[in-house]
Residue, then its C-alpha position, 0 to 999 in steps of 0.5 A: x499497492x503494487x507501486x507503493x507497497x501499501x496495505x490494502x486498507x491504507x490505499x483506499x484511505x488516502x484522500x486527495x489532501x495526503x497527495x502531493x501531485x507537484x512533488x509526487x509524494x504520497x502521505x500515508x496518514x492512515x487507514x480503513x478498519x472493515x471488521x465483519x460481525x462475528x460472534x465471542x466463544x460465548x455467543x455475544x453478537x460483535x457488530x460489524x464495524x467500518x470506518x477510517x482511522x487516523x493512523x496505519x496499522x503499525x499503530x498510532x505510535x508511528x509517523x506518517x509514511x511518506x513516499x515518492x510514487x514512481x511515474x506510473x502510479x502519478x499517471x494513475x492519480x492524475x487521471x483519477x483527480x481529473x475524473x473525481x466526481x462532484x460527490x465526495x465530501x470526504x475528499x477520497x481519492x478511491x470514493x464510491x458512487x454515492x461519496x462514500x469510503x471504498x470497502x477492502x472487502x468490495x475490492x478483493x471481492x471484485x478482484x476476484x471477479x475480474x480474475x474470473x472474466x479474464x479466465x486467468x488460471x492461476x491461484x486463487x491464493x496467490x492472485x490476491x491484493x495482498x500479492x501487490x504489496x509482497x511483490x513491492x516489498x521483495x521488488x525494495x529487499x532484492x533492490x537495496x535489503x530486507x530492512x528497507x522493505x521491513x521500514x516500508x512495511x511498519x515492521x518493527x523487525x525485518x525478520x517479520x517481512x522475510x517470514x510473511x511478506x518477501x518472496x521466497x528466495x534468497x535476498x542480495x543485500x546491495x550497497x544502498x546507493x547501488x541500490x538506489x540506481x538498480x532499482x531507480x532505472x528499473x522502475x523508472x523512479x527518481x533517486x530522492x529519499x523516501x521514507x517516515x516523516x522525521x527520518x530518512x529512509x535512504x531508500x527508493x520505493x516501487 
């Protein structure tokens, strides 16, 4: 999440197929619904739900994301493809112990734990997975601008990712080819585009 800008659901949904370890791409293809059972106003039981889906969250109307991941998130994956278990017949690149799909709510639940045993003192609200996405999406706005962190994000509108998503601050739009140098030297990232499939992005991705 904190080296592509990914939501929560969409990282743990890739499988070892959407990731190109030559060309260093990442194919973002869809995601994981975790739902909780819950009840309507009128008391009707809805069942929990959990399952993965061929599509992100921005809806099935949208193209797969494809982005260029920085060299330590390939360091993180080609340890991860060397060290896959036998077991997984769904080709998960986060697969649990029995070859199964890794939960959203197994991960924050964990992230919390190991918080806890580090006796980091910080937010409780702030020290969340989510906190990873929004510091890559203001790492792409303060880099190039906020519509290249909206079109990272799924927004239709870059004023939804300044709202919810961007740190506060003011954001510094750069010309994007100056961004594209900035923001490539920090993170350590090629200059080649990144973006949906059929379109370019025109902009580096953390």
């Amino acid at each position: 999440m904190l080296g592509l800008g990914v939501r929560i659901g969409e990282a743990l949904a890739l499988r070892w197929r959407d990731v190109d370890l030559n060309e260093g791409l990442v194919h973002v293809r869809g995601t994981l619904v975790d739902q909780a059972a819950y009840k309507l106003e009128d008391g009707t039981p809805i069942s929990s739900e959990f399952f993965r889906q061929d599509w992100r969250n921005s809806g099935k109307d949208k193209d797969e994301l494809i982005l260029e991941a920085p060299s330590f998130v390939l360091d993180v994956l080609t340890r991860r493809r060397l060290q896959s278990p036998l077991l997984n017949p769904i080709e998960a690149v986060f697969v649990t112990r029995t070859g199964t799909w890794q939960r959203p709510s197994n991960i924050r639940r964990q992230f919390r734990m190991a918080k806890e045993e580090a006796g980091l003192r910080v937010d409780p609200d702030w020290a969340t997975p989510h906190k990873l996405r929004t510091t890559a999406l203001t790492a792409v706005a303060n880099a190039v601008d906020a519509q290249a962190a909206a079109l990272l994000a799924g927004h239709s509108s870059p004023r939804t990712t300044e709202l919810f998503y961007l740190d506060p601050g003011p954001v510094k739009p750069v010309r994007r080819a100056e961004g594209r140098e900035r923001f490539a030297g920090a993170a350590g990232v090629s200059h080649r585009a990144v973006g949906v499939q059929g379109a370019e992005a025109s902009f580096p991705l953390l």
